[in-house]
Steps between C-alpha positions, in 0.01 A plus 500: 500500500458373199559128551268478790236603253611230226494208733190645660310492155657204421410305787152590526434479097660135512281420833188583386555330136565217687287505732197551233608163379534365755116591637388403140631131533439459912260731542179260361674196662518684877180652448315161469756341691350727809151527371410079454708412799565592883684820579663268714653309188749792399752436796525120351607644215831612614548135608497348135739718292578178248294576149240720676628897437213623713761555807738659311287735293348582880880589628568703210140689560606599837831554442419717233212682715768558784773619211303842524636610836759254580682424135789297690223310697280390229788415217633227763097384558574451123846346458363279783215386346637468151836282654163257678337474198818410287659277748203268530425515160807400340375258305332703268662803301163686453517659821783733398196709272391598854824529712690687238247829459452523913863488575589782213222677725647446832861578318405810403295598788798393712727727270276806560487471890872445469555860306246701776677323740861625363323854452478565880 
């Protein structure tokens, strides 16, 4: 009982640090992004993932909104948006300050549904 408290308050601390960051570097960027341009602009943004992070820091916003009730779900919305944004940008090594805190996320998110899941 124990453990599934640990990597409950583990998960969700890590997840919302990151997250925080993550909304404090995005957040402006999408904001205007939406606000100066057309709505219909966003889904074009999942087409260029090469030196734009606006489509990954999107996948990791929904994965991390559908972590809440489906923590298996959302951690592969991240690992899949993370292994995107680091296969087309290989190029460049900066990319890895933004993969490496959202897969420890979906890692430990992915650990906690693994110890309900071995409760039952």
């Amino acid at each position: 009982m124990k453990s599934d408290k640990t990597y409950r308050s583990l998960s969700m601390l890590t997840g919302l640090i990151v997250t925080f960051l993550f909304l404090l570097i995005a957040g402006p960027k999408l904001i205007k992004s939406v606000i100066k341009s057309d709505p219909w602009q966003i889904p074009k943004t999942f087409m260029d993932w090469h030196d734009d992070p606006t489509a990954f820091f999107l996948t990791y916003f929904i994965g991390y909104a559908i972590i809440w009730w489906k923590p298996l779900w959302g951690s592969m919305i991240i690992i899949t948006g993370c292994s995107l944004y680091f296969f087309f940008n290989l190029d460049t090594m900066a990319t890895l300050m933004f993969i490496i805190p959202a897969m420890i996320v979906a890692v430990f998110y992915i650990l906690y549904w693994k110890d309900i899941r071995t409760k039952k």
